[in-house]
C-alpha positions as CSV (number, residue, x, y, z in Angstrom):
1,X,53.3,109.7,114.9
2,X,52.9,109.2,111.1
3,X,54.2,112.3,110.1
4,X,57.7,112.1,112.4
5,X,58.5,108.7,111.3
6,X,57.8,109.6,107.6
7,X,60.8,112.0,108.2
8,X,62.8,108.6,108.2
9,X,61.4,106.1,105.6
10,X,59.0,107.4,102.7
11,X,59.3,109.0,99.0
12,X,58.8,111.6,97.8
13,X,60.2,115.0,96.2
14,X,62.9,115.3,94.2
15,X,65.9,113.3,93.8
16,X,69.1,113.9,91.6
17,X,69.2,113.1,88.0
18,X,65.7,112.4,86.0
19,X,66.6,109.0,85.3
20,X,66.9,109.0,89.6
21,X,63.7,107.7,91.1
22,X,61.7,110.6,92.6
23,X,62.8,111.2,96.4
24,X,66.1,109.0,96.0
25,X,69.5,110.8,95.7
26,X,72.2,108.8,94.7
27,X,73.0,106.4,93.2
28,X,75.7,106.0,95.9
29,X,77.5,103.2,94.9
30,X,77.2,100.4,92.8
31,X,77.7,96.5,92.6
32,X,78.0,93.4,91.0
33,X,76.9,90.2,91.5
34,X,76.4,87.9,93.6
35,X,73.7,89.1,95.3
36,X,73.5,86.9,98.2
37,X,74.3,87.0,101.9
38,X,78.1,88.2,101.8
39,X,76.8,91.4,99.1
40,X,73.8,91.9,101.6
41,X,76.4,92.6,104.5
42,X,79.4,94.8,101.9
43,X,75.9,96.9,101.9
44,X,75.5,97.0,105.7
45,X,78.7,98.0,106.2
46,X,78.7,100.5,103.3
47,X,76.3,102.7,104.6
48,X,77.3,102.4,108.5
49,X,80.0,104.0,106.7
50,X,78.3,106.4,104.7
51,X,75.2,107.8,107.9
52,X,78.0,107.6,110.6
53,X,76.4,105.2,112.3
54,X,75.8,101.3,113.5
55,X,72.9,98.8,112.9
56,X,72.1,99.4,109.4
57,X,70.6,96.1,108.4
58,X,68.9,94.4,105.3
59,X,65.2,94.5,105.9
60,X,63.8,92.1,102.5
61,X,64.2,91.4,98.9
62,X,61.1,92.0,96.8
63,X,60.8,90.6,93.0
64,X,58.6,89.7,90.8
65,X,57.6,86.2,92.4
66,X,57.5,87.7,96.0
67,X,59.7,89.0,99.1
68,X,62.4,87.4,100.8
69,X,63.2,88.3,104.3
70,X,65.8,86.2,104.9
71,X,68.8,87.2,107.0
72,X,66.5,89.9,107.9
73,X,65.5,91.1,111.3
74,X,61.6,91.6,110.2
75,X,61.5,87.8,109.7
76,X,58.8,86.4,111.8
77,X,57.7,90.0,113.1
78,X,54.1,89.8,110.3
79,X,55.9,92.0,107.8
80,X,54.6,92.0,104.5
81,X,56.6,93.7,101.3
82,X,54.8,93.9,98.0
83,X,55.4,96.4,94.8
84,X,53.9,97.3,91.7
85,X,55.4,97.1,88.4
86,X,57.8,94.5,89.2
87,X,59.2,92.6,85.8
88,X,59.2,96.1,84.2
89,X,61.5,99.2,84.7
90,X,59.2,101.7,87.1
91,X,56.8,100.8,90.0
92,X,56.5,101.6,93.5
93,X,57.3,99.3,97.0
94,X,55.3,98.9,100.0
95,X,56.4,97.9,103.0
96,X,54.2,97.0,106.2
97,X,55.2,96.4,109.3
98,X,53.4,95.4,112.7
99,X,54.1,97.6,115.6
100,X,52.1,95.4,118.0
101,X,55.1,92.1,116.9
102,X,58.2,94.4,117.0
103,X,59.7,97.7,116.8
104,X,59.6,100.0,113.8
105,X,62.2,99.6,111.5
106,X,63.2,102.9,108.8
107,X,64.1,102.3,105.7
108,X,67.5,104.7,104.9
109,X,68.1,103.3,101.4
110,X,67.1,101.3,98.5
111,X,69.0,99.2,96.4
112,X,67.6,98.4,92.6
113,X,69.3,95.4,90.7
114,X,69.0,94.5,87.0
115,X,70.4,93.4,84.2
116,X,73.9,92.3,86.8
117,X,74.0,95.9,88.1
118,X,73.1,96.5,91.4
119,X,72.5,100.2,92.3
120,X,72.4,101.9,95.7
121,X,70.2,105.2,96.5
122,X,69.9,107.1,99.6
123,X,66.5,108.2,100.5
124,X,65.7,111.4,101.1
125,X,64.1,112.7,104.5
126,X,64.0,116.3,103.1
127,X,60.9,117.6,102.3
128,X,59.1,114.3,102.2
129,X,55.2,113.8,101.4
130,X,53.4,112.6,104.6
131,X,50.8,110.9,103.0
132,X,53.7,108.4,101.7
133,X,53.6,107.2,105.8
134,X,50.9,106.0,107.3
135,X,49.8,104.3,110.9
136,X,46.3,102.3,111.1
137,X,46.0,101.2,114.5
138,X,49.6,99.1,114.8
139,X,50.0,98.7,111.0
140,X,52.4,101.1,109.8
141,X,53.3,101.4,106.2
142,X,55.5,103.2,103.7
143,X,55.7,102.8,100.0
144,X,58.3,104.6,97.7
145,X,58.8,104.2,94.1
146,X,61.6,102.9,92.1
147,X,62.9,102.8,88.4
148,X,65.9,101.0,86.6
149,X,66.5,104.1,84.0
150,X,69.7,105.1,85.6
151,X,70.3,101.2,84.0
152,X,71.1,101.1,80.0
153,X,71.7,97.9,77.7
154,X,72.2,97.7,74.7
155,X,70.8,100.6,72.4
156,X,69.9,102.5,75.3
157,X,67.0,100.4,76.3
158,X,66.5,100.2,80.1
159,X,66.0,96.4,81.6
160,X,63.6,95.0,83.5
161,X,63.6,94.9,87.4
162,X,65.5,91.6,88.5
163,X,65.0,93.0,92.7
164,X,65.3,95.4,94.9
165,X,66.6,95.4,98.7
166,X,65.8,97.7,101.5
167,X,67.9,98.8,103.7
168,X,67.4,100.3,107.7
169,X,67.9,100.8,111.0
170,X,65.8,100.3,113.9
171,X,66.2,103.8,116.2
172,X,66.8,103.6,119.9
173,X,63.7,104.3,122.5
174,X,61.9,101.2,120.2
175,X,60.9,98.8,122.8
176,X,57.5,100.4,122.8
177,X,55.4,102.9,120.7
178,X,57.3,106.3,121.5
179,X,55.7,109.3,122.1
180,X,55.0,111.9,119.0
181,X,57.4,115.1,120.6
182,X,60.0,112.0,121.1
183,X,59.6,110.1,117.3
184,X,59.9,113.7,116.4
185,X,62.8,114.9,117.6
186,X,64.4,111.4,115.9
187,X,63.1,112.7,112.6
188,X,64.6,116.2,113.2
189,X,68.5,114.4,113.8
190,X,68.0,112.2,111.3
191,X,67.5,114.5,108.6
192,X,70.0,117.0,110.3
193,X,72.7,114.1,110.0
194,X,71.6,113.6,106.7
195,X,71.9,117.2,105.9
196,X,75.6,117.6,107.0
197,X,76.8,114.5,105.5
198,X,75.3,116.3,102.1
199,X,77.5,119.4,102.6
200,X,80.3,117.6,103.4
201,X,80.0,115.2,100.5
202,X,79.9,118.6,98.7
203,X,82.5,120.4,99.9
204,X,84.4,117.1,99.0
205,X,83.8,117.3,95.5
206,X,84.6,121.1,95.0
């Protein structure tokens, strides 16, 4: 079970450029402020767009005094999101969700803001790290890691972390704990679909 829904949420490999966080490809658009509810729902819509696909929703806000899970569908549902490093320019998120309170929601992409940029990276669900995934009982939690070097002020110096928002979907067959062959074969289309959209985004750009 751990290892199949890894395939859709956590970090780890290698992503674009250096300055990209490790297991993030992108970024894949961009934005200003304001960050608020109407921004939150441009990015919704953005990457229904971008996977082919419906439901992508804002899952929480994490920042240096806490997370915000406002306007998200984990409020209420004993989710917790924490990170390290936060105030800085590199660190790592964790987020924790409850099976036993609702279904399990995938994180597709991470958005890092600072210094009034707002940058949007697709996570990668190639070649991911197991370990990054794990279920205890009905606790099931992910952590990936994020940096704001693709960010430059002034004389090249990189700001400090103002947030960063996840982004997910809940998949279908949710309503209760799947089996392993059936989270499985979820993991295999998701990183097939995520697959084609990179060679047509390729093709594209030839």
């Amino acid at each position: 079970m751990a290892s199949a829904i890894a395939l859709t949420c956590c970090i780890a490999g290698t992503g674009g450029a250096m300055a990209t966080p490790v297991g993030l490809n992108g970024p894949i658009d961009s934005f200003g402020p304001p960050f608020g509810s109407s921004h939150e729902t441009s990015v919704e819509n953005f990457l229904d767009s971008y996977y082919g696909t419906t439901g992508v929703s804002f899952l929480g806000r994490l920042d240096n005094s806490g997370s915000d899970f406002t306007g998200s569908p984990l409020s209420g549902l004993g989710v917790t999101l924490t990170g390290t490093g936060l105030g800085s320019t590199s660190g790592t998120w964790t987020l924790t969700e409850n099976l036993g309170l609702g279904p399990a929601w995938n994180v597709l992409a991470i958005e890092i803001n600072a210094a009034s940029n707002g940058l949007l990276y697709d996570v990668n669900p190639i070649g991911l790290d197991s370990s990054a995934c794990s279920v205890l009982g009905s606790i099931y939690s992910c952590t990936g890691s994020w940096n704001t070097f693709d960010i430059t002020v002034g004389h090249g110096n990189h700001p400090a972390l103002s947030h960063i928002d996840l982004y997910g979907i809940d998949p279908p067959l949710n309503n209760s704990v799947p089996e392993p062959a059936t989270l499985a074969l979820f993991g295999t289309g998701l990183a097939a679909l995520w697959s084609k959209r990179r060679r047509r985004g390729a093709k594209a750009s030839v």
